[in-house]
VOLOSE-824230 format. One record per residue: residue in three letters; x, y, z of N, C-alpha, C in turn. Coordinates in pm, whole numbers, padded with zeros to 5 digits, always signed. Layout:
REM VOLOSE-824230
ALAXYZXYZXYZ/...
END
This chain:
REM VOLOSE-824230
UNK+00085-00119+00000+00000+00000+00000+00088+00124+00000/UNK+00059+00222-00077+00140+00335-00089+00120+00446+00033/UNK+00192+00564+00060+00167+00602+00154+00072+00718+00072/UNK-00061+00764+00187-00130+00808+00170-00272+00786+00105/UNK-00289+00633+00109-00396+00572+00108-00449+00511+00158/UNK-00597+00513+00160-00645+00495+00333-00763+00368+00314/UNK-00716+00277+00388-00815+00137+00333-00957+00100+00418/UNK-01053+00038+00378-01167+00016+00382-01156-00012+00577/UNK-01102-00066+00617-01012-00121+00775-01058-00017+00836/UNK-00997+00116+00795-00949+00196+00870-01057+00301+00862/UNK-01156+00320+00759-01253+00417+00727-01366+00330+00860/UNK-01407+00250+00837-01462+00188+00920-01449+00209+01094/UNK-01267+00147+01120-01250+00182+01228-01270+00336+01319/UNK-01254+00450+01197-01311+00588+01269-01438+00578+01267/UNK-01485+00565+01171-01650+00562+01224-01712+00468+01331/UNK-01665+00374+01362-01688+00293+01511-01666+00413+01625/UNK-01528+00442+01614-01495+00523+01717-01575+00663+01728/UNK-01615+00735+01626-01669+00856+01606-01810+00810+01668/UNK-01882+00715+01656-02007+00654+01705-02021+00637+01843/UNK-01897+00586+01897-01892+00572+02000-01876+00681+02100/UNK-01775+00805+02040-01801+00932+02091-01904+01015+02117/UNK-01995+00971+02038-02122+01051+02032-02223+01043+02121/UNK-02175+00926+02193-02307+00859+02281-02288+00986+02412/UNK-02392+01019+02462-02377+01085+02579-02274+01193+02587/UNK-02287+01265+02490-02193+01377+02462-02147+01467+02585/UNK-02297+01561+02620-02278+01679+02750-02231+01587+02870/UNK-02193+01460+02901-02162+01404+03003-02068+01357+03035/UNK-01966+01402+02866-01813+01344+02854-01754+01417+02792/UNK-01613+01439+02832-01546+01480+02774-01478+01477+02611/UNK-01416+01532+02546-01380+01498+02380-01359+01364+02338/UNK-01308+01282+02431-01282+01147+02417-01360+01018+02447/UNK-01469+01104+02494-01547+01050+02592-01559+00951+02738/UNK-01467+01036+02787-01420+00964+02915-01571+01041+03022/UNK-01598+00972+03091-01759+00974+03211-01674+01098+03284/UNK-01709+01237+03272-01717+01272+03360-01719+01325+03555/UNK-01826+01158+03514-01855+01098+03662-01718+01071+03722/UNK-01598+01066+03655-01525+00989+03752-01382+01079+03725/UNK-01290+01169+03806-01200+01206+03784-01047+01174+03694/UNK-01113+01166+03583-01037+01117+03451-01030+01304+03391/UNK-00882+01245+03325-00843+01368+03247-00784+01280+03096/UNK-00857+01301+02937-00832+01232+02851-00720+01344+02734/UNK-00669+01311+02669-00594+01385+02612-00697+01354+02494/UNK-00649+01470+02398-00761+01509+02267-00775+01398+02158/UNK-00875+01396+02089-00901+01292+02034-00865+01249+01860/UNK-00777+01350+01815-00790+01305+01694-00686+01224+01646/UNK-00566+01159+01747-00501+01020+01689-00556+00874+01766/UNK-00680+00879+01833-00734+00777+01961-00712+00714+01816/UNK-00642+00524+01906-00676+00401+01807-00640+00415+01670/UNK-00512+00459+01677-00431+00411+01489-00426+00312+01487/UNK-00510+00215+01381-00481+00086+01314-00342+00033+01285/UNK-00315-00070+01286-00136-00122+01211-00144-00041+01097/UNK-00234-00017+01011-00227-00027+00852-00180+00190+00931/UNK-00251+00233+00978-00208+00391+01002-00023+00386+01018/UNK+00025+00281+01122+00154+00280+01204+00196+00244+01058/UNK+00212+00137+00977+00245+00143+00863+00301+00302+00767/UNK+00144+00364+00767+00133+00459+00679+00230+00564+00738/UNK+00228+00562+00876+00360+00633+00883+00469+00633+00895/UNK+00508+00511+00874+00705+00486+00883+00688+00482+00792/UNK+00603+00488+00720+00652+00514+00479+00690+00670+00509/UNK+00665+00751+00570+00649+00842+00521+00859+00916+00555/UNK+00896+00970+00467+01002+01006+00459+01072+01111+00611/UNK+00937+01201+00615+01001+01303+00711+00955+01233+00836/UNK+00933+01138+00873+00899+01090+01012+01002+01105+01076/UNK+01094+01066+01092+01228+01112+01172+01218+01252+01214/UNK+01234+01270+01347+01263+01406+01415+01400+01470+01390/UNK+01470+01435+01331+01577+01524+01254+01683+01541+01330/UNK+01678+01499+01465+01822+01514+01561+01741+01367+01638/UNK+01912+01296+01709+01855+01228+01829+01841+01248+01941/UNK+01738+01207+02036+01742+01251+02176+01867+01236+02234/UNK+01875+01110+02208+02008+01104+02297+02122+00940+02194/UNK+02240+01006+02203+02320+00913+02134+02275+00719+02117/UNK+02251+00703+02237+02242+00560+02246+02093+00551+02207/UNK+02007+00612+02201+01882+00569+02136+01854+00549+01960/UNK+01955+00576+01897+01922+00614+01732+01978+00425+01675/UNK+01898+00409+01609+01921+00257+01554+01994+00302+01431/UNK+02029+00172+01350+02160+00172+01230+02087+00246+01142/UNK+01948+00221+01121+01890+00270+01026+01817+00410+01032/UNK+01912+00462+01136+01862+00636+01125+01739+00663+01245/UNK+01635+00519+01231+01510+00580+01341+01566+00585+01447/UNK+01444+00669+01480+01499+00687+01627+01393+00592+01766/UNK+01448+00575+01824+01406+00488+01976+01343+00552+02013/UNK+01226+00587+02102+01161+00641+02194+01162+00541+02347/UNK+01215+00421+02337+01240+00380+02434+01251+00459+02611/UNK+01385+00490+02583+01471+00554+02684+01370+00705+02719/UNK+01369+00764+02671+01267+00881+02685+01142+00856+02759/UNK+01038+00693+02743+00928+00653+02749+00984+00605+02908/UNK+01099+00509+02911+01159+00485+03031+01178+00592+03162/UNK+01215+00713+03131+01250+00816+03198+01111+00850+03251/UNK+01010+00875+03196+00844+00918+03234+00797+00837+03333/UNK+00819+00692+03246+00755+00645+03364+00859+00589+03481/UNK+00952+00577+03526+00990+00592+03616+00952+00743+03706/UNK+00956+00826+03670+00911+00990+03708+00779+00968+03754/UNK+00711+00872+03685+00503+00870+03753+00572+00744+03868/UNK+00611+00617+03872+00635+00555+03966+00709+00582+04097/UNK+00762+00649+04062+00852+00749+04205+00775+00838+04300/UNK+00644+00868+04234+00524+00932+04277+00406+00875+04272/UNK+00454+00745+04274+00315+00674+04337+00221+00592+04227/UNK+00255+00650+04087+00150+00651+03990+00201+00550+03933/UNK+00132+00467+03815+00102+00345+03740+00134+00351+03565/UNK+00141+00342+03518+00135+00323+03370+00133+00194+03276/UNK-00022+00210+03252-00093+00097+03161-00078+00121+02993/UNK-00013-00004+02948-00036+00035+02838-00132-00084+02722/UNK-00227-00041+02645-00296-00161+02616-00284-00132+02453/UNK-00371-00223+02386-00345-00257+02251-00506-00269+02201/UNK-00606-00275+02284-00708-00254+02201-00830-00124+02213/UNK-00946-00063+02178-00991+00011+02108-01053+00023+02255/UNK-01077-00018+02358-01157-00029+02490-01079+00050+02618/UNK-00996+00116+02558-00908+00192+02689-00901+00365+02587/UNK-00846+00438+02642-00800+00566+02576-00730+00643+02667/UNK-00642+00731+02597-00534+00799+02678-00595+00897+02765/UNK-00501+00851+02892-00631+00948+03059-00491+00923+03169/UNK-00537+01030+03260-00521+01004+03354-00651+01028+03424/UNK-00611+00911+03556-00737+00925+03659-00652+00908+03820/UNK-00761+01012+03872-00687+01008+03991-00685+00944+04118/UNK-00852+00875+04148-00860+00772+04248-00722+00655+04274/UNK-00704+00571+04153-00571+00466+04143-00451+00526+04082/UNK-00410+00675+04045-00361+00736+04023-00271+00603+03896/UNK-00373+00598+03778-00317+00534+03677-00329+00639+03579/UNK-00236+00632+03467-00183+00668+03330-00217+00573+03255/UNK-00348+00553+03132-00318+00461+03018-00305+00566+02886/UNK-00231+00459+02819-00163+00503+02676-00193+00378+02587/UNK-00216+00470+02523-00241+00308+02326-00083+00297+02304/UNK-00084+00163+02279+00046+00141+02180-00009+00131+02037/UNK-00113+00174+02035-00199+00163+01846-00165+00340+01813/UNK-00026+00360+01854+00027+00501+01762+00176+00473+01715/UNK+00216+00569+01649+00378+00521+01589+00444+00532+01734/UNK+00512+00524+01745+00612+00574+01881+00633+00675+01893/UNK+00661+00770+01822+00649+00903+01881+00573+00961+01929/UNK+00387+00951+01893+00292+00963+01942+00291+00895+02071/UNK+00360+00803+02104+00323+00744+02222+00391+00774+02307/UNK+00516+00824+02292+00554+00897+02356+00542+01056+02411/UNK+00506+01131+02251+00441+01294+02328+00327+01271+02407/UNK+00223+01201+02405+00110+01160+02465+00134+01121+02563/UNK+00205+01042+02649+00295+00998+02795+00296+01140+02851/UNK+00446+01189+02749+00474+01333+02836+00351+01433+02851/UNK+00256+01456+02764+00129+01517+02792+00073+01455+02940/UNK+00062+01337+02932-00049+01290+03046+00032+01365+03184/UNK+00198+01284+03180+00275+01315+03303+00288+01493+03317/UNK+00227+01579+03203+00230+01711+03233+00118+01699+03337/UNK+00021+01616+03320-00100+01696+03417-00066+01644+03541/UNK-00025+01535+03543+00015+01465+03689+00094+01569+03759/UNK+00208+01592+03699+00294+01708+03759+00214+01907+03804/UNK+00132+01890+03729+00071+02023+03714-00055+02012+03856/UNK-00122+01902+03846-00253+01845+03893-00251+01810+04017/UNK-00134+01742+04074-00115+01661+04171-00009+01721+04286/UNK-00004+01640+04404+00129+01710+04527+00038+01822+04603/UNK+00082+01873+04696+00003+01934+04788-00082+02071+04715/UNK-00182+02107+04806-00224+02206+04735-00200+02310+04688/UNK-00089+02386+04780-00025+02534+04726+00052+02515+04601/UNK+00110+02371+04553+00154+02362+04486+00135+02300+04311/UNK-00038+02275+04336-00118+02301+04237-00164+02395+04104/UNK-00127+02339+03993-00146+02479+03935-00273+02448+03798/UNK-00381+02507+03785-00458+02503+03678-00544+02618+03709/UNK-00649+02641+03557-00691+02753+03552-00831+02742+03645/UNK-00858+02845+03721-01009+02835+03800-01117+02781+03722/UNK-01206+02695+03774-01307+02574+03692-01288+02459+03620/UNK-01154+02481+03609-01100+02375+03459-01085+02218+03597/UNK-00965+02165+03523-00899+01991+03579-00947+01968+03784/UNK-00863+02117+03811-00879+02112+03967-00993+02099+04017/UNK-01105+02147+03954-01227+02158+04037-01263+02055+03945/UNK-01251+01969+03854-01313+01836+03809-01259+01768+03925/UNK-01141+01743+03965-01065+01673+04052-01104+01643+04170/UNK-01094+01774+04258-01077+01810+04369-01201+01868+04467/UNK-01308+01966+04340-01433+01991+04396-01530+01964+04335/UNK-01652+02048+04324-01714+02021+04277-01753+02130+04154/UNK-01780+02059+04038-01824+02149+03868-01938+02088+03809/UNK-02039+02227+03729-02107+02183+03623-02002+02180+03490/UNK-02028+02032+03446-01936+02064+03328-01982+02133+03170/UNK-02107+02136+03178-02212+02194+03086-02154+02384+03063/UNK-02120+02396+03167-02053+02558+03151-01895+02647+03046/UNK-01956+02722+02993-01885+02781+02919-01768+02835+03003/UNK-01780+02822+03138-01675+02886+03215-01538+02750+03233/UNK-01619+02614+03222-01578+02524+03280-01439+02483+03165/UNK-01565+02476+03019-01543+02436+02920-01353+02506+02842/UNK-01393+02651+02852-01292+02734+02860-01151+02740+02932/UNK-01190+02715+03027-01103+02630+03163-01049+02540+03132/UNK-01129+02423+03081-01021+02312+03002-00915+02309+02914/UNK-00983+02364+02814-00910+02407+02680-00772+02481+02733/UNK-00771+02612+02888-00639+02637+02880-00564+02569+02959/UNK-00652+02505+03045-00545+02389+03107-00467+02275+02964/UNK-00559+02259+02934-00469+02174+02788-00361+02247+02766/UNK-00382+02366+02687-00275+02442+02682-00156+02482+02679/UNK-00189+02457+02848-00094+02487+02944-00032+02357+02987/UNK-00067+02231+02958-00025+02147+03016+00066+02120+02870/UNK+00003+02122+02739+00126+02073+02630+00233+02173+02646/UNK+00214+02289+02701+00368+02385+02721+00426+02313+02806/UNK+00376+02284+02909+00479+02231+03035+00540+02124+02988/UNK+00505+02020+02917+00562+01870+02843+00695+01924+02767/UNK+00717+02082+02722+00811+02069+02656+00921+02104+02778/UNK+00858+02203+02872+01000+02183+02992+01016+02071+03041/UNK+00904+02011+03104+00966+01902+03166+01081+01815+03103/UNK+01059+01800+02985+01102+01714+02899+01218+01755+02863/UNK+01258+01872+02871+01394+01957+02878+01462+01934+03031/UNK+01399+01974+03148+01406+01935+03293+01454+01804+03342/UNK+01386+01699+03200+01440+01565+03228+01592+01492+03162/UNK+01568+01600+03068+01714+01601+02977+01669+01512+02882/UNK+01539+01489+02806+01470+01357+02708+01465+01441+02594/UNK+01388+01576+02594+01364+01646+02449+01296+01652+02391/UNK+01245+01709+02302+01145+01700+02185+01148+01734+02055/UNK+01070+01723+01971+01128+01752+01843+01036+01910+01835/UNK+01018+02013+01838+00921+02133+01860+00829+02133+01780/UNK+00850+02135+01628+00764+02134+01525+00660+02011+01527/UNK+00726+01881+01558+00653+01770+01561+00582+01748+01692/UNK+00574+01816+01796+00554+01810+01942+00426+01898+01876/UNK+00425+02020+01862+00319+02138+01862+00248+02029+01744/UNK+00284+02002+01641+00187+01936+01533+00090+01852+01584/UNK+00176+01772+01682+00054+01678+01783-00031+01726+01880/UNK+00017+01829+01922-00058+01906+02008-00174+01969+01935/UNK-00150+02020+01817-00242+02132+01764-00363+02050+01716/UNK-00319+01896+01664-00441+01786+01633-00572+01789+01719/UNK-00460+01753+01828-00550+01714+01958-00614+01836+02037/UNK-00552+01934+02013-00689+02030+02072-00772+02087+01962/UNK-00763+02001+01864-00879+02041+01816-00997+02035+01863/UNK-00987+01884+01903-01169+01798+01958-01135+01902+02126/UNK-01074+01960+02167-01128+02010+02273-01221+02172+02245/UNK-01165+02260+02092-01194+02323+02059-01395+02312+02023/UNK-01336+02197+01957-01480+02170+01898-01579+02131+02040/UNK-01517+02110+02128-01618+02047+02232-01644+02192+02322/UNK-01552+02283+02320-01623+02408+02426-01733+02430+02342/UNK-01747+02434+02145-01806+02521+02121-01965+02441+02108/UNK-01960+02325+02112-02109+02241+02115-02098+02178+02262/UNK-02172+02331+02326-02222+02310+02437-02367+02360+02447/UNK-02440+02256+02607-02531+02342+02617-02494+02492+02657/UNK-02626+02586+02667-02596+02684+02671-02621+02702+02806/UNK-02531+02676+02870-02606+02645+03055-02466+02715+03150/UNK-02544+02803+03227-02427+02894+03288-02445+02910+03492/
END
């Protein structure tokens, strides 16, 4: 299959997933994670790449981030490892208590939640995705979590999903999210500097800018309830 053609598999598989988003919209977030339960999902427009997607993108020429993170991660053939980088995170969530699940089918999606203070991640993305998506989640952990003075998000947004109590139906709430997102893909690029792992900038923001889309689209199909 050449790159940039998209097979019957995979047209299918978004529309499952797009179906499945739809159910109970005002009661979930972009990804459709319940509300009900202190989950934070990262944005939705790479949830569940098929093999035939992971394929479509190691064809593609510029996939390589153009420098390596770090010497011992780059294989003979130029790619690069995300290993060691993926290693560094989660040791950083286990040192603090936290978990990291990683699964392979269409019935999990990228979240943190804070009761069992678990992290899941798809391995149904190329590796680099699975890796900016890690450092995203471990932004909110770091941002979200640890005593209270030392808490940081915008008034209505993650903290008061978390910690108190929110209508999430609100344009105040909704707004709130979107800059905690934000704010949390900025922090992924310090930390990630902080950790000495890195990022590629152009390809970091590209993933970022995907994924807040569906948060964009979700402040703006709201009820109108204040």
């Amino acid at each position: 299959m050449s790159c940039g053609q998209i097979t019957e598999r995979q047209i299918g598989f978004q529309l499952k997933v797009l179906k499945k988003l739809s159910q109970s919209f005002l009661d979930r977030t972009p990804l459709g994670v319940s509300l009900q339960t202190p989950s934070i999902a990262i944005g939705g427009s790479d949830i569940g790449a098929t093999e035939g997607e992971i394929a479509l993108e190691s064809c593609d020429s510029s996939n390589g981030d153009g420098r390596p993170l770090d010497s011992d991660t780059v294989y003979a053939s130029g790619n690069i490892s995300y290993d060691e980088p993926i290693r560094v995170l989660t040791t950083w969530l286990e040192e603090r208590g936290w978990t990291v699940q990683w699964y392979t089918t269409g019935d999990h999606i990228d979240a943190v939640t804070l009761p069992n203070k678990l992290v899941t991640i798809s391995q149904r993305q190329i590796p680099r995705h699975r890796y900016y998506t890690l450092l995203h989640e471990v932004s909110h952990v770091d941002l979200l979590t640890g005593p209270p003075e030392t808490r940081h998000g915008e008034p209505h947004g993650y903290l008061d999903l978390w910690y108190a109590t929110i209508n999430e139906r609100t344009l105040r709430h909704r707004v709130a999210v979107v800059i905690d997102e934000i704010i949390a893909w900025d922090h992924g690029i310090k930390l990630a500097t902080n950790l000495g792992i890195g990022v590629d900038p152009i390809k970091y923001r590209d993933f970022r800018n995907r994924n807040l889309k569906s948060y964009f689209d979700w402040a703006i199909n709201r009820d109108e309830v204040e």
